[in-house]
Each structure stands twice: as structure tokens, then as C-alpha cells.
Backbone as a ProteinNet text record, in pm:
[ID]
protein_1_A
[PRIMARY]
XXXXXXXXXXXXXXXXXXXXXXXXXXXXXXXXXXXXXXXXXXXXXXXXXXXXXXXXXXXXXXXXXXXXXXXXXXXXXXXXXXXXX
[TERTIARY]
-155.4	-80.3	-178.7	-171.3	-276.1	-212.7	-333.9	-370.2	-315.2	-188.1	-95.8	-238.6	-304.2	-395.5	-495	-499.4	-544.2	-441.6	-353.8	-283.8	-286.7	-245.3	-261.9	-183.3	-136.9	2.9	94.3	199.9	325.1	309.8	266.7	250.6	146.3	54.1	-49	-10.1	83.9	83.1	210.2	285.6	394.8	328.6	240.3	151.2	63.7	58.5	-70.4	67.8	143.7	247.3	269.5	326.9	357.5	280.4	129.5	25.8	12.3	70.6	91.5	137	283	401.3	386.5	267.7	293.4	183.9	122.4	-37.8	52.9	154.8	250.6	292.8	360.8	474.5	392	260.6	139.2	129.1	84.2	1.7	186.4	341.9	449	399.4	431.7	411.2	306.2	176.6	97.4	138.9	172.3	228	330.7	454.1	518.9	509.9	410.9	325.9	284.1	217	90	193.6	304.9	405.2	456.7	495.7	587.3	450	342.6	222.7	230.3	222.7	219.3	334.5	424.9	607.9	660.6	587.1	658.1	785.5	889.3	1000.5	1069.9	1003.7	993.3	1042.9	1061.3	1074.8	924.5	953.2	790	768	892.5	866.3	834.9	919.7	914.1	778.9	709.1	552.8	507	516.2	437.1	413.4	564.8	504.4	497.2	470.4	427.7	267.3	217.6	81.3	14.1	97.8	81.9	63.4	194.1	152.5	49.5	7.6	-157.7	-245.2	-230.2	-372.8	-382.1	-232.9	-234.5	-280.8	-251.2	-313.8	-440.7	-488	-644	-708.8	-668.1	-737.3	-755.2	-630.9	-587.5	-722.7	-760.3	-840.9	-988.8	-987.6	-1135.1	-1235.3	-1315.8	-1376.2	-1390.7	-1508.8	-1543.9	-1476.4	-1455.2	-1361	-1429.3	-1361.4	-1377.5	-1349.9	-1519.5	-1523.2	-1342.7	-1285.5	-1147.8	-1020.4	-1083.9	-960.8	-840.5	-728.4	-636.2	-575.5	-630.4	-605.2	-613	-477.5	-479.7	-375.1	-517.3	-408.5	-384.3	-264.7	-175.8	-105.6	-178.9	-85.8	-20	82	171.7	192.8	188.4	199.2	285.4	386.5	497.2	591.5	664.6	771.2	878.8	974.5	1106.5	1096	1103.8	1099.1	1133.6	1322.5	1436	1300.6	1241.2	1219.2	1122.4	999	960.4	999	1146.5	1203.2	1295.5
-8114.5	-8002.9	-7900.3	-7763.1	-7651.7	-7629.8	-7611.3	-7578	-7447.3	-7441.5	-7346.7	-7282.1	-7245.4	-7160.6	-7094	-7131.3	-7079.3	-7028.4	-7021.9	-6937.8	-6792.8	-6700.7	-6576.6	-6483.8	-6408.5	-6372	-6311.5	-6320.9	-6334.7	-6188	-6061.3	-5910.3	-5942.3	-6007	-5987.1	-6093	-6178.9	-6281.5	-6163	-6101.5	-6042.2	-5890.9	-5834.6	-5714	-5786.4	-5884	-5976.6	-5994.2	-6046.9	-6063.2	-5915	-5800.8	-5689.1	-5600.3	-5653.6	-5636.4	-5652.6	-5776	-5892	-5824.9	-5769.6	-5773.6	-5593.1	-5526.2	-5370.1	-5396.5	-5500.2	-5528.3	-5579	-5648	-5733.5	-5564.3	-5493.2	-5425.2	-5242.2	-5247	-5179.2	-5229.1	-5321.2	-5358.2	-5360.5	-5359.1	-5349	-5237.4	-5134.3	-4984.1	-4932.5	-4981.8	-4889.6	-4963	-5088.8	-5136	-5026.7	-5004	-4940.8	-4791.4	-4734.9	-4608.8	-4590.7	-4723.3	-4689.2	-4745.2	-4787.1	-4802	-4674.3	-4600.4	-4476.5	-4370.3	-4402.7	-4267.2	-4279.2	-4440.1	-4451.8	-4456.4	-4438.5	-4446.8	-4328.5	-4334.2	-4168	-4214.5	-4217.3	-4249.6	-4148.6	-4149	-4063.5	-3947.5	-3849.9	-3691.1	-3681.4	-3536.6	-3497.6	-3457.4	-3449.3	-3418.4	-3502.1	-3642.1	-3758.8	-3804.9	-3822.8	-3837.6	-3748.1	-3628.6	-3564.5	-3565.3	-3588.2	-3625.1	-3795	-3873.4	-4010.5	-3964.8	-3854.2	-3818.4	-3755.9	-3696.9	-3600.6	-3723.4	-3811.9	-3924.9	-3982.8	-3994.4	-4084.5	-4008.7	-3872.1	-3768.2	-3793	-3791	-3766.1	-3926.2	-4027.6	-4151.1	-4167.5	-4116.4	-4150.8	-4051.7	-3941.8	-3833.9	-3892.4	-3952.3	-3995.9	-4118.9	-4140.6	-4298.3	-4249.1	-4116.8	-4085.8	-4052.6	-4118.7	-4094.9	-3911.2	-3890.1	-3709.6	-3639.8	-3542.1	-3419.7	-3370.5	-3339.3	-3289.5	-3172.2	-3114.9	-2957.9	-2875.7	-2973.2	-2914.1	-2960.2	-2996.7	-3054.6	-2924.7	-2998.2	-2942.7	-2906.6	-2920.1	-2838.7	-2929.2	-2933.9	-3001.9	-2955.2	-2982.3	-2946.2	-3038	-3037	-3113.5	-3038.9	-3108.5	-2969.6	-3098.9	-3071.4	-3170.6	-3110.1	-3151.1	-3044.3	-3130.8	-3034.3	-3104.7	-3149.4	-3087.7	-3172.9	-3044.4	-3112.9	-2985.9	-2891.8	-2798.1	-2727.8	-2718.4	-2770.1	-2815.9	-2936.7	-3020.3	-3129.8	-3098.2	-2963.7	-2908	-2861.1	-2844.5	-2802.8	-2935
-2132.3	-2188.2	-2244.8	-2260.6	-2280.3	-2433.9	-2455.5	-2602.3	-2647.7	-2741.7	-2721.1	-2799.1	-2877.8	-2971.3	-2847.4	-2694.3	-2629.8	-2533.1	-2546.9	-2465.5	-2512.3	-2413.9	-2424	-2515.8	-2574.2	-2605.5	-2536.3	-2570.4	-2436	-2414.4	-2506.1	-2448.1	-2331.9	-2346.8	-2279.4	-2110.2	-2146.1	-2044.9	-1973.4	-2032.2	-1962.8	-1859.4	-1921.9	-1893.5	-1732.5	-1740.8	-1664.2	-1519.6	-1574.5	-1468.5	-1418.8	-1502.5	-1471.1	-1286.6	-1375.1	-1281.7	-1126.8	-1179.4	-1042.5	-966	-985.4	-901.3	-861.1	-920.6	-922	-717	-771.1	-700.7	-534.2	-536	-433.5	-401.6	-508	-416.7	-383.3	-400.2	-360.7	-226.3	-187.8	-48	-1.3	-40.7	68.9	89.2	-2.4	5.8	131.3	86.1	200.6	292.2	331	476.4	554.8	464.8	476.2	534.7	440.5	492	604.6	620.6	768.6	891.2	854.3	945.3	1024	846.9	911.1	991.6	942.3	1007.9	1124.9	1173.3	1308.4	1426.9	1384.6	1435.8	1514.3	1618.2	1751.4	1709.5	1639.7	1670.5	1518.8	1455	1346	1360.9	1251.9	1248.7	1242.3	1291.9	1249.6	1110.5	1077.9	895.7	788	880.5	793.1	808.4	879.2	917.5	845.1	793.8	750.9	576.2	576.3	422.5	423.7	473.2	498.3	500.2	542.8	548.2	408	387.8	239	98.9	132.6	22.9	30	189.2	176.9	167.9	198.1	133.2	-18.6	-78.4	-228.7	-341.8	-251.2	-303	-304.6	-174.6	-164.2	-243.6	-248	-342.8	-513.5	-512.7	-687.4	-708.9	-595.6	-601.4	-565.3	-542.1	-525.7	-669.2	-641.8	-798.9	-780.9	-687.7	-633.2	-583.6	-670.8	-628.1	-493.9	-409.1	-228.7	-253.7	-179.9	-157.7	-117.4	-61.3	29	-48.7	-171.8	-263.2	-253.3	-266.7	-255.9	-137.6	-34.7	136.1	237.2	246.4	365.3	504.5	621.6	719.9	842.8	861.5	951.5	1042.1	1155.2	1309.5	1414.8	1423	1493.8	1650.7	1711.6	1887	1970.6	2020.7	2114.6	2076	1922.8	1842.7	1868	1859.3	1874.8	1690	1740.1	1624	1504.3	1524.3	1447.9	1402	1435	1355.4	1248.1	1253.7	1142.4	1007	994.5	885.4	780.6
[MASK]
+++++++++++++++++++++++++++++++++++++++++++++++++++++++++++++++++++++++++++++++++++++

């Protein structure tokens, strides 16, 4: 049996779990993502901000600000037009 005087405190054991489950439903998420990036079956809009969220994650996770911060461009070719808006 563990030595309750070494257990953690329950803020800290609940925060630790919190972690856990942010860390599980992170790796669904980008699954999810790199699903929709890659999916011809898609809008082209819905792909595009499926693209915009992963510019905007990886940017959030870059330590160095990029000469091109802020700018990004995305050219889609051969999509019905209606699907740009």
C-alpha cells in the first residue's frame, strides 16, 4: 500500500490527469486534421481552413518568429468555384 504522505495532492493528481487526456485528445485532433488535408473528397474550403489551423498550430509551437509570419498562401487549382466561398 503507498504511503499516503507521499502521494501527490489531489489538485496536482487531478491537473496530471487533466494533462493526460488534453495529450490523448491532441494526437485525435491532428489525426483528424491530417485526415481532412489529405481528403479530395472535401470542399476546397473545408481543406483550407483544415490548412490555416495547421499553419496556426505550428506557428503557436514555433519558438522563431518567420520572416513570413503572418502570410500565408494557399492556391487550390481545378476546384469549382462555388466551392471557394
Amino acid at each position: 500500500m503507498p504511503d499516503e504522505s507521499k502521494k501527490a495532492p489531489a489538485s496536482k493528481r487531478g491537473a496530471q490527469k487533466t494533462e493526460r487526456r488534453l495529450e490523448k485528445l491532441m494526437c485525435s485532433a491532428l489525426d483528424s486534421l491530417e485526415a481532412m488535408l489529405c481528403d479530395d473528397t472535401l470542399k476546397a474550403s473545408d481543406r483550407l481552413s483544415a490548412v490555416k489551423l495547421a499553419f496556426d498550430l505550428a506557428k503557436s509551437r514555433s519558438q522563431e518568429p518567420s520572416p513570413s509570419d503572418g502570410v500565408v498562401k494557399v492556391v487550390f487549382e481545378g476546384i469549382p468555384e462555388e466551392w471557394a466561398q
